[in-house]
PDB file of N, CA, C and O in Angstrom:
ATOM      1  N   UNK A   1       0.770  -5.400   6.465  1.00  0.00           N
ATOM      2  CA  UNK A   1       1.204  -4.269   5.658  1.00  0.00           C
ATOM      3  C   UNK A   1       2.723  -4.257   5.484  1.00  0.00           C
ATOM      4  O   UNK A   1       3.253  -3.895   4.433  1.00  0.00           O
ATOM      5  N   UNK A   2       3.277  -4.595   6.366  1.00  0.00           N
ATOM      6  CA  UNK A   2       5.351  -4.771   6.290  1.00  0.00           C
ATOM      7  C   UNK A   2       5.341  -5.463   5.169  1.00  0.00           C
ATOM      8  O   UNK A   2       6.012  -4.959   4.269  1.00  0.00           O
ATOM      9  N   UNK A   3       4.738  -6.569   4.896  1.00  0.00           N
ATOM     10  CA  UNK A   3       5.658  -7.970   3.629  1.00  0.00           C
ATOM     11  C   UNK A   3       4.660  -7.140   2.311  1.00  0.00           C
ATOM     12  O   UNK A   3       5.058  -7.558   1.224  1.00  0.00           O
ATOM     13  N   UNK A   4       3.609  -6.199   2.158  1.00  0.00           N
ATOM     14  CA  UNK A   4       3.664  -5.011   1.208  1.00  0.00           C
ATOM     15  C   UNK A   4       4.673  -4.273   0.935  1.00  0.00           C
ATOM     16  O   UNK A   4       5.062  -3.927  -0.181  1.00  0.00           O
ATOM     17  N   UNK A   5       5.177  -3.985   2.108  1.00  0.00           N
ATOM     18  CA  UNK A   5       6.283  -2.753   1.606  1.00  0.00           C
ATOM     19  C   UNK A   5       7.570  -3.177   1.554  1.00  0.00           C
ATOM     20  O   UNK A   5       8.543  -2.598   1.070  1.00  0.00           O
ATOM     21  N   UNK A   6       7.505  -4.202   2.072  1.00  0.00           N
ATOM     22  CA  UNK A   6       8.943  -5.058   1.432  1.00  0.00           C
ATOM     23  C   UNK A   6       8.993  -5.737   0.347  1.00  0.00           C
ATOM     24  O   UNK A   6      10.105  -5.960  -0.130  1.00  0.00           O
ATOM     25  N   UNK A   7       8.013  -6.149  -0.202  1.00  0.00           N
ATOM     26  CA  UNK A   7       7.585  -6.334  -2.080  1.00  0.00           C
ATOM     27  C   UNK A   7       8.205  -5.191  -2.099  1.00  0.00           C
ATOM     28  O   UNK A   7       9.417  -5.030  -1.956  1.00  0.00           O
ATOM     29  N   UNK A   8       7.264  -4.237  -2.302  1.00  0.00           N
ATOM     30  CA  UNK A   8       7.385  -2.702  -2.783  1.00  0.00           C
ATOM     31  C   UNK A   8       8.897  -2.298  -3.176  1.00  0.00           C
ATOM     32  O   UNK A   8       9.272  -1.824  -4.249  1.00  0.00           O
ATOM     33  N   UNK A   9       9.677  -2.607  -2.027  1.00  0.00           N
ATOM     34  CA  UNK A   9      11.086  -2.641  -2.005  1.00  0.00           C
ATOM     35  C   UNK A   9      12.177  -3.640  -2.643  1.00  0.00           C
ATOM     36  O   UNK A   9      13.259  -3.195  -3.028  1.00  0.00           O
ATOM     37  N   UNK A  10      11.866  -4.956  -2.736  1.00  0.00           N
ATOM     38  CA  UNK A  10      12.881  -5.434  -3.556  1.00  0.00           C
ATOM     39  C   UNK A  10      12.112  -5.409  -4.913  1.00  0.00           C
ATOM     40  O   UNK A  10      12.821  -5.973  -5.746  1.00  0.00           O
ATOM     41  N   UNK A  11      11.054  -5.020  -5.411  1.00  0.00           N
ATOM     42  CA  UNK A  11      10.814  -4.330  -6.939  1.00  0.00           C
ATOM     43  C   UNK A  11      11.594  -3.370  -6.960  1.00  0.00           C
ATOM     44  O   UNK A  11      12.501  -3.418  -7.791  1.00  0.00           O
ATOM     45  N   UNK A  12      11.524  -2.503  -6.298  1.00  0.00           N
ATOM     46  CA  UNK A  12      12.057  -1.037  -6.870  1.00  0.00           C
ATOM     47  C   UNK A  12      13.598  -1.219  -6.492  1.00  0.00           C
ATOM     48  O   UNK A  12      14.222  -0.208  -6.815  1.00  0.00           O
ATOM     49  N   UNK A  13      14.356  -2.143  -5.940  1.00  0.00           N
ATOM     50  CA  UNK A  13      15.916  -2.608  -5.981  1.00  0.00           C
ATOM     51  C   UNK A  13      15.783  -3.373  -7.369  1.00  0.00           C
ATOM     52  O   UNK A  13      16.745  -3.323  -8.136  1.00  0.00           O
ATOM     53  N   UNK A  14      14.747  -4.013  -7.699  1.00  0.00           N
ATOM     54  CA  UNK A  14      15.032  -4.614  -9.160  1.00  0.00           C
ATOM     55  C   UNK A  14      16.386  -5.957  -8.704  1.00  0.00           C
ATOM     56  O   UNK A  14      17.091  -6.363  -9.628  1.00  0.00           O
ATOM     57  N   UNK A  15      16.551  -6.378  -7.637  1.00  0.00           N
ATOM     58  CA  UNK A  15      16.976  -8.034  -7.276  1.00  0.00           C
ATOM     59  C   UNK A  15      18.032  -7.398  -6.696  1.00  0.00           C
ATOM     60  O   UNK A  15      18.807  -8.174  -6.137  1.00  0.00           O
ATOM     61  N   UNK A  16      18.386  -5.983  -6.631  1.00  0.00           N
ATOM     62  CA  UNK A  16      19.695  -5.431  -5.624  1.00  0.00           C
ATOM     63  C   UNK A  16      19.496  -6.251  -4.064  1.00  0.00           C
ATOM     64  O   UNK A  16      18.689  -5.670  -3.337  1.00  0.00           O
ATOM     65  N   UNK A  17      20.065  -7.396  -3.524  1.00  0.00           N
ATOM     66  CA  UNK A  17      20.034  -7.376  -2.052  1.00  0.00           C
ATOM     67  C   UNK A  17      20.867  -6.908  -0.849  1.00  0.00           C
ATOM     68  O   UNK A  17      20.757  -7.280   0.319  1.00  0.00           O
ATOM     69  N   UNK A  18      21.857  -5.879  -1.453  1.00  0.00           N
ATOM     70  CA  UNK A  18      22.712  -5.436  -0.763  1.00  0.00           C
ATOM     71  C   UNK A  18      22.157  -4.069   0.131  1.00  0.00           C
ATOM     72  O   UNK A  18      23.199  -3.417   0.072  1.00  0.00           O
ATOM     73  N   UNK A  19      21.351  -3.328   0.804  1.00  0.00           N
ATOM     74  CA  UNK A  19      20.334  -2.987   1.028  1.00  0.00           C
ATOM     75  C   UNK A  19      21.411  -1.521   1.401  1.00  0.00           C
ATOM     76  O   UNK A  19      21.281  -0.412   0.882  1.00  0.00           O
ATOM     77  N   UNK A  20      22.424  -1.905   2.403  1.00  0.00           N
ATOM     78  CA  UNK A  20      23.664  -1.219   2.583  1.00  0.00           C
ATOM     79  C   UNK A  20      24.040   0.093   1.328  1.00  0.00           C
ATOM     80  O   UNK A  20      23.964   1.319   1.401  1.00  0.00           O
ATOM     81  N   UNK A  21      24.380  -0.658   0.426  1.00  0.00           N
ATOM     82  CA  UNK A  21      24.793  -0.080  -0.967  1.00  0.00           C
ATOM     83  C   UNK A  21      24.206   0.805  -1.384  1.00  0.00           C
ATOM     84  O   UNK A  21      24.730   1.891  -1.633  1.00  0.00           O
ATOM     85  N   UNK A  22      22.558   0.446  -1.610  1.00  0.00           N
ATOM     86  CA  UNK A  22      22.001   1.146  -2.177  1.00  0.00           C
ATOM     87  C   UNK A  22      21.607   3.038  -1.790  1.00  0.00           C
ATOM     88  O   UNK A  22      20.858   3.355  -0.867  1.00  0.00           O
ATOM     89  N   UNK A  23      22.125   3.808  -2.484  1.00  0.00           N
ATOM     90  CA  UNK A  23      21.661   5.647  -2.656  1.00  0.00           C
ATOM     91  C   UNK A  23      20.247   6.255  -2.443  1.00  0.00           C
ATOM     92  O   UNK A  23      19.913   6.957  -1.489  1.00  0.00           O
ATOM     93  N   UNK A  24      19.328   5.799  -3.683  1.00  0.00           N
ATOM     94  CA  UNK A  24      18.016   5.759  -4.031  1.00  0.00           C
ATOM     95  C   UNK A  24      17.017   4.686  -3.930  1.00  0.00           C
ATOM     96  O   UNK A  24      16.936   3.482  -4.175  1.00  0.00           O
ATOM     97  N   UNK A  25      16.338   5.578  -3.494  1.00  0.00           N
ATOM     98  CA  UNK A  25      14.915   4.339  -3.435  1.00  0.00           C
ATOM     99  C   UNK A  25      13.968   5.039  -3.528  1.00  0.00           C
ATOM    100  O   UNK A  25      13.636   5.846  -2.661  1.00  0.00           O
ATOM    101  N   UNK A  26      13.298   4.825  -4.730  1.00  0.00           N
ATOM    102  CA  UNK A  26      12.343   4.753  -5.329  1.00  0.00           C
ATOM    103  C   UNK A  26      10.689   4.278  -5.229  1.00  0.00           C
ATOM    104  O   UNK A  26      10.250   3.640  -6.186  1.00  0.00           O
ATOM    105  N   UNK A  27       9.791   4.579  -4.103  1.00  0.00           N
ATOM    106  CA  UNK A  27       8.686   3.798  -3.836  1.00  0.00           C
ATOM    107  C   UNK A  27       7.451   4.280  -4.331  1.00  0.00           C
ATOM    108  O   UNK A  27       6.348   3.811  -4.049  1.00  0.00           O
ATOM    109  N   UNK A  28       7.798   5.712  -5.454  1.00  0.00           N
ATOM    110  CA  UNK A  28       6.434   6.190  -5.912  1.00  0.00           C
ATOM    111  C   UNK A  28       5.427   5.521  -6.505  1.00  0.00           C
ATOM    112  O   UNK A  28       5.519   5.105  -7.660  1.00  0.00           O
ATOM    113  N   UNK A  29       3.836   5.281  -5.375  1.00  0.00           N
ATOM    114  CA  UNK A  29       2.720   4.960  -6.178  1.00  0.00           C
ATOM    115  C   UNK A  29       3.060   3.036  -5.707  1.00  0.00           C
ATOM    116  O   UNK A  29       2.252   2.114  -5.819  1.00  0.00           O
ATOM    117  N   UNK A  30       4.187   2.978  -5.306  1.00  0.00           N
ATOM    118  CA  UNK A  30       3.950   1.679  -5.269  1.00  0.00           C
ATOM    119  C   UNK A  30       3.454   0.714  -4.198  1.00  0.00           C
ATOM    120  O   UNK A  30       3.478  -0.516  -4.241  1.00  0.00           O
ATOM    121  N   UNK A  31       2.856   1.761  -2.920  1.00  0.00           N
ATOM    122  CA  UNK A  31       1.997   1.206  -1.750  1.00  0.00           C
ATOM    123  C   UNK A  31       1.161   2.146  -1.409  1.00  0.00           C
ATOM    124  O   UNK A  31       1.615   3.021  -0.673  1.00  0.00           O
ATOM    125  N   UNK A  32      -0.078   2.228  -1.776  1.00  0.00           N
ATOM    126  CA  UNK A  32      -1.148   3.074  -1.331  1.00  0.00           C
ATOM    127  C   UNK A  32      -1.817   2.592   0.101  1.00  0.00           C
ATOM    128  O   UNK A  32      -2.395   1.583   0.505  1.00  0.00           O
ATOM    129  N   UNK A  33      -1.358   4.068   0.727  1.00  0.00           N
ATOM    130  CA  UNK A  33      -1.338   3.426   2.675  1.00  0.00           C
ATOM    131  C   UNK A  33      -2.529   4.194   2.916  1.00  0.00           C
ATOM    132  O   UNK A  33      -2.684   5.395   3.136  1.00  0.00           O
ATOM    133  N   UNK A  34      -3.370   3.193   2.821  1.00  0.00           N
ATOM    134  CA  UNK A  34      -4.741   3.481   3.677  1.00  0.00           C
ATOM    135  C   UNK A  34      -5.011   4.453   4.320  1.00  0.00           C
ATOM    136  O   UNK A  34      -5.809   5.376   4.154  1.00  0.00           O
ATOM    137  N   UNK A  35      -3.747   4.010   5.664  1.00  0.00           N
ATOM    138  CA  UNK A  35      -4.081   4.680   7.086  1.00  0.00           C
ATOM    139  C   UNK A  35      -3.028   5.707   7.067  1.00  0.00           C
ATOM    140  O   UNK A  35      -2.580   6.338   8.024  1.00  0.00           O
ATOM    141  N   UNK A  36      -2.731   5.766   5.923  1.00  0.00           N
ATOM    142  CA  UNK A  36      -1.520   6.984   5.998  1.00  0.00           C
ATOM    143  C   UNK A  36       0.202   6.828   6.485  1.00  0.00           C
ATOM    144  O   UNK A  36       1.105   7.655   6.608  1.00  0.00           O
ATOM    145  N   UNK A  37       0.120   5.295   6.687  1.00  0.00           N
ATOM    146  CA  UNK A  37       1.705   5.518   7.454  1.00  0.00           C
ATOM    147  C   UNK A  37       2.546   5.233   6.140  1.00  0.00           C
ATOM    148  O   UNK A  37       2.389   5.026   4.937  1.00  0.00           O
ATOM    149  N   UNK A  38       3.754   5.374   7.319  1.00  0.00           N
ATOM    150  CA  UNK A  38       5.614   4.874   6.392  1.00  0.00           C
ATOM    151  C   UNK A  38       5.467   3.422   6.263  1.00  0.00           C
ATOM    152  O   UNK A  38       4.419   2.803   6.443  1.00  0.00           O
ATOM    153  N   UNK A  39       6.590   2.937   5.940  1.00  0.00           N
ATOM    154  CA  UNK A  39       7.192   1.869   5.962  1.00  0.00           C
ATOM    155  C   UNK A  39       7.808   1.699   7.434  1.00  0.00           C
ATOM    156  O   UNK A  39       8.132   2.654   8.140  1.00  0.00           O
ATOM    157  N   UNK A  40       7.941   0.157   7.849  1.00  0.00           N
ATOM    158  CA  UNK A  40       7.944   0.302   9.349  1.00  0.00           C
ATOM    159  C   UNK A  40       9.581   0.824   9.426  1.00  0.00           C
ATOM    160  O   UNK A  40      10.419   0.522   8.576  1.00  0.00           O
ATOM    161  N   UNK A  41       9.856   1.700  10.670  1.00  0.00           N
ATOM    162  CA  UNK A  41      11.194   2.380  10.352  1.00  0.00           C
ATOM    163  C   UNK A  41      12.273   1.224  10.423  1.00  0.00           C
ATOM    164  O   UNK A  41      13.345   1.622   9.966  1.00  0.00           O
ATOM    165  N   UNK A  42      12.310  -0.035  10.843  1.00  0.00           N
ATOM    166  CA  UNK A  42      13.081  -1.225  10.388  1.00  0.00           C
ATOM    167  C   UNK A  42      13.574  -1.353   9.134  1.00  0.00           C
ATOM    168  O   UNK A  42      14.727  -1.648   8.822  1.00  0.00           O
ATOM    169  N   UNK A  43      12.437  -1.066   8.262  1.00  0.00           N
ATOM    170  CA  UNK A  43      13.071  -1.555   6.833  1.00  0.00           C
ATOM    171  C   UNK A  43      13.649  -0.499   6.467  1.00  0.00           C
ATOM    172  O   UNK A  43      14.816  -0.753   6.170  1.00  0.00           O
ATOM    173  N   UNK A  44      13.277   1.050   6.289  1.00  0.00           N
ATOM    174  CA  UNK A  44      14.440   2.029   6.208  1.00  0.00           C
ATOM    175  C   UNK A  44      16.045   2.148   6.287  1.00  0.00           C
ATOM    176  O   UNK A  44      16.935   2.400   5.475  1.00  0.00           O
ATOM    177  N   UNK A  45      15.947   1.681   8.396  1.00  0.00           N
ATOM    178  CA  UNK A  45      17.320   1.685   8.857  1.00  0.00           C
ATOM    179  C   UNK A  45      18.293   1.106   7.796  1.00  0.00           C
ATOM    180  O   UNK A  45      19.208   1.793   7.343  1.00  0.00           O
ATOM    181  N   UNK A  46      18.039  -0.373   7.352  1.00  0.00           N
ATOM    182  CA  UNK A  46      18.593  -0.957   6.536  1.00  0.00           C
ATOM    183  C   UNK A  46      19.556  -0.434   5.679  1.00  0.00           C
ATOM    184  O   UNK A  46      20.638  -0.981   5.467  1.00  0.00           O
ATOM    185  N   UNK A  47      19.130   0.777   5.102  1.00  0.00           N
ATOM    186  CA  UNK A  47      19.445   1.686   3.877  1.00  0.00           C
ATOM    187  C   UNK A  47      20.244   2.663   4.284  1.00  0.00           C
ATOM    188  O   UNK A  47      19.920   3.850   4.288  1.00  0.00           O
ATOM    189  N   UNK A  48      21.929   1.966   4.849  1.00  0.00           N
ATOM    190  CA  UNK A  48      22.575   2.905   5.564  1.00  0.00           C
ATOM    191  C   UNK A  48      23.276   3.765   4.744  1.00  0.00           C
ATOM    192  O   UNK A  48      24.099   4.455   5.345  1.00  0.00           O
ATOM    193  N   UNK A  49      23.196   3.938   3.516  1.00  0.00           N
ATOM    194  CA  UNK A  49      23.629   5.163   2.614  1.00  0.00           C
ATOM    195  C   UNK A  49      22.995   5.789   1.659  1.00  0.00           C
ATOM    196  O   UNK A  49      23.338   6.676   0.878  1.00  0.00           O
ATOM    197  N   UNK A  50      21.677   5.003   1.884  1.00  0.00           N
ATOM    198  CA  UNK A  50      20.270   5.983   1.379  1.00  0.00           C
ATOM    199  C   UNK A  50      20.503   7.642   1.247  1.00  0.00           C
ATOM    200  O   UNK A  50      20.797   8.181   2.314  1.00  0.00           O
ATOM    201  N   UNK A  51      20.422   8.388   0.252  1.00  0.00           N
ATOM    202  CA  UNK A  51      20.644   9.537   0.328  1.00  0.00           C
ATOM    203  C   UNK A  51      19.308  10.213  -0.331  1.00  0.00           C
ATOM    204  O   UNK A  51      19.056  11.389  -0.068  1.00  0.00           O
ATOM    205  N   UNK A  52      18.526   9.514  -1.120  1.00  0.00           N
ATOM    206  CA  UNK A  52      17.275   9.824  -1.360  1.00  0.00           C
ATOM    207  C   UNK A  52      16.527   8.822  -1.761  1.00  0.00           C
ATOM    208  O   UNK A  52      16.714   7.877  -2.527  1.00  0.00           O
ATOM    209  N   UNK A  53      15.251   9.348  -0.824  1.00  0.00           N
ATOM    210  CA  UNK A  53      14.406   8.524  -1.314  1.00  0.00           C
ATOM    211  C   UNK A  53      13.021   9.227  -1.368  1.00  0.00           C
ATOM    212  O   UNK A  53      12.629  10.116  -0.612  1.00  0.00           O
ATOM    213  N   UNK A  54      12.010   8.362  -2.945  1.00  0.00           N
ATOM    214  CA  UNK A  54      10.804   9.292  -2.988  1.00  0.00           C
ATOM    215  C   UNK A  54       9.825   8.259  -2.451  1.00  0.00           C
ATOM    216  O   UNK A  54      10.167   7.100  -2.218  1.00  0.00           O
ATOM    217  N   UNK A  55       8.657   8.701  -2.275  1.00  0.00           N
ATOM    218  CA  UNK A  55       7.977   7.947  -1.447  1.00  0.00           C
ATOM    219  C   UNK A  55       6.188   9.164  -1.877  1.00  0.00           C
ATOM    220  O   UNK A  55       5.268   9.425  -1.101  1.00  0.00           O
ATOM    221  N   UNK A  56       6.371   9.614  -3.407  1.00  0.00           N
ATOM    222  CA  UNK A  56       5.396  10.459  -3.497  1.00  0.00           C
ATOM    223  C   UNK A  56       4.404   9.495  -4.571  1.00  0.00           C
ATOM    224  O   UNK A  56       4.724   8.773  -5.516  1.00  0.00           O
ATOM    225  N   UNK A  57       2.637   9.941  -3.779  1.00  0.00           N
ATOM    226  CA  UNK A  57       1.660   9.568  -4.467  1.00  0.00           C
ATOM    227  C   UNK A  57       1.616   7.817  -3.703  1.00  0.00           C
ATOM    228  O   UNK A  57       1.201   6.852  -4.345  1.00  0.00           O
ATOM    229  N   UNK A  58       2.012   7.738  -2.588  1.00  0.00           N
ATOM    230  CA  UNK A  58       1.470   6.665  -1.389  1.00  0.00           C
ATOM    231  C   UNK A  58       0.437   6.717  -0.701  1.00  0.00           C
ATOM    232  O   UNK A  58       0.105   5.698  -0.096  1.00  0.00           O
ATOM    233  N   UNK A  59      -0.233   7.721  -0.613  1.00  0.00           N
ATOM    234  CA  UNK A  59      -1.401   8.075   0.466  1.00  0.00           C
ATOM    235  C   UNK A  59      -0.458   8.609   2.393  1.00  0.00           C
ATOM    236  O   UNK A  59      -1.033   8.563   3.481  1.00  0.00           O
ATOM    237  N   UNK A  60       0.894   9.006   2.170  1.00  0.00           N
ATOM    238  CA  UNK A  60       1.457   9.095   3.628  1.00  0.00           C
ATOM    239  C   UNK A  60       0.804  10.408   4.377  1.00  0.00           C
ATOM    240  O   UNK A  60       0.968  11.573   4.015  1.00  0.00           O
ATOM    241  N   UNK A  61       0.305  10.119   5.102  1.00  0.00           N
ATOM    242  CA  UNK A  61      -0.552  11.555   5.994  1.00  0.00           C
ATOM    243  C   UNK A  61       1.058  12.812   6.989  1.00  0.00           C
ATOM    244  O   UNK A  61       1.338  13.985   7.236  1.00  0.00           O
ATOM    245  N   UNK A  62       1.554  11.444   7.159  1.00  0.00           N
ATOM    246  CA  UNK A  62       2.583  12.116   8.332  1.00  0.00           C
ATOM    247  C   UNK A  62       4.302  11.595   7.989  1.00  0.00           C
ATOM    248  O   UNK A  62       4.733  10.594   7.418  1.00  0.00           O
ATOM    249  N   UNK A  63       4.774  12.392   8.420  1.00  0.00           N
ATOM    250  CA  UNK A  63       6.597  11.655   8.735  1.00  0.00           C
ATOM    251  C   UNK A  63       6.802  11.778   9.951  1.00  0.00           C
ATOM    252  O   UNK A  63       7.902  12.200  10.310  1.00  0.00           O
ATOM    253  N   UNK A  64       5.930  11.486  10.795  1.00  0.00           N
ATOM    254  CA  UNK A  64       6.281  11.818  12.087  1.00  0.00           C
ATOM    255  C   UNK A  64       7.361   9.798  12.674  1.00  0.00           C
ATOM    256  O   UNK A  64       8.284   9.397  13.383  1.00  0.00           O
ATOM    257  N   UNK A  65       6.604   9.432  11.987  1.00  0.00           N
ATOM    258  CA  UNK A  65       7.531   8.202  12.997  1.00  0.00           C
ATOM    259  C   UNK A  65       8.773   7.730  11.560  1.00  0.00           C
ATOM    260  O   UNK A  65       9.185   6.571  11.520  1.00  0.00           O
ATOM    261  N   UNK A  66       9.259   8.814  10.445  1.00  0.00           N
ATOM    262  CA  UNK A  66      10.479   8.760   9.888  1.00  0.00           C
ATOM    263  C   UNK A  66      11.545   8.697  10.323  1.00  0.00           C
ATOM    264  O   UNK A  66      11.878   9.537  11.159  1.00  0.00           O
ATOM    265  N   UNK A  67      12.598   7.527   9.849  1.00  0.00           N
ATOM    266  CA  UNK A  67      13.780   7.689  10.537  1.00  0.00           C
ATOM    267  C   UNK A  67      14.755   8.706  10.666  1.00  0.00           C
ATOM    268  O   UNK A  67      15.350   8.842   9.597  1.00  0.00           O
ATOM    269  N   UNK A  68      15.107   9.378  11.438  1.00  0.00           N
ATOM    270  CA  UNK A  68      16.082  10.622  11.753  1.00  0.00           C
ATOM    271  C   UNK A  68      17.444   9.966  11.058  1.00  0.00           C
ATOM    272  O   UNK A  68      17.590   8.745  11.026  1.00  0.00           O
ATOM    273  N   UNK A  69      18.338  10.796  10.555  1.00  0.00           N
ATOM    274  CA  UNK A  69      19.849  10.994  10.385  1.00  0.00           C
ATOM    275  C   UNK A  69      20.497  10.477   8.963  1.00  0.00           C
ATOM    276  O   UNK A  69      19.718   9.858   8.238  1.00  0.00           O
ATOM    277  N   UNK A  70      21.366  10.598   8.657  1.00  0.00           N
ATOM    278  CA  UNK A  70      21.734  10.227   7.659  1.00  0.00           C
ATOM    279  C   UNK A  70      21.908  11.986   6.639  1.00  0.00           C
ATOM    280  O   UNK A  70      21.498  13.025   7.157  1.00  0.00           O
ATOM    281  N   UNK A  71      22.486  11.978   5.378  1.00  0.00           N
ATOM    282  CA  UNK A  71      22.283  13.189   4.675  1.00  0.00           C
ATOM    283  C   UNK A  71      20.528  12.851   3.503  1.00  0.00           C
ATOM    284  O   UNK A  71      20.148  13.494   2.525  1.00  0.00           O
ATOM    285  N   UNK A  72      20.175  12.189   3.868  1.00  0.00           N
ATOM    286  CA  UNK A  72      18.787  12.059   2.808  1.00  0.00           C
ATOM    287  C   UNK A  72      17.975  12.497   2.354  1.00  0.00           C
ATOM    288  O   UNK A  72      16.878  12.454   2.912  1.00  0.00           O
ATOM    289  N   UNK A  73      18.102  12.967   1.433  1.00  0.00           N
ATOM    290  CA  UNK A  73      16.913  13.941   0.812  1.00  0.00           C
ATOM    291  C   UNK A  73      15.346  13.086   0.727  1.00  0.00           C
ATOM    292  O   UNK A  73      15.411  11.880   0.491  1.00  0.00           O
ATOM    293  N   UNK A  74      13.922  13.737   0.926  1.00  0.00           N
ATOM    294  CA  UNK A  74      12.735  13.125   1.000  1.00  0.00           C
ATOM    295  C   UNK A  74      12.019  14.368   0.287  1.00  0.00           C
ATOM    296  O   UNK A  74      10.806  14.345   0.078  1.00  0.00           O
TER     297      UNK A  74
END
């Protein structure tokens, strides 16, 4: 399920690999999670100036294992 949601992710960067850089991220609809989870919180961290990101119409049951901190809107 990770090398899913890391597709998922350099589509919706559209070939951005600076992971750092990037504000928004965009993952609506583009991983329907079975079992209900996130993305593993690894690939998140990455996104150290992430300030929003949507993640609506995935199938996510919980945010319980979401990464804490940052100003990011969800």
């Amino acid at each position: 399920m990770d090398e899913i949601w890391e597709r998922a992710v350099e589509i919706a960067l559209d070939g951005q690999t600076d992971y750092a850089s990037a504000r928004t991220l965009t993952l609506d609809g583009a991983v329907k999670c079975v079992q209900g989870r996130l993305p593993p919180p690894s690939l998140l961290e990455k996104f150290q100036n992430l300030q929003h990101l949507s993640i609506a119409n995935i199938g996510v049951s919980s945010l319980e294992q979401f990464p804490r901190g940052g100003g990011r809107r969800v």
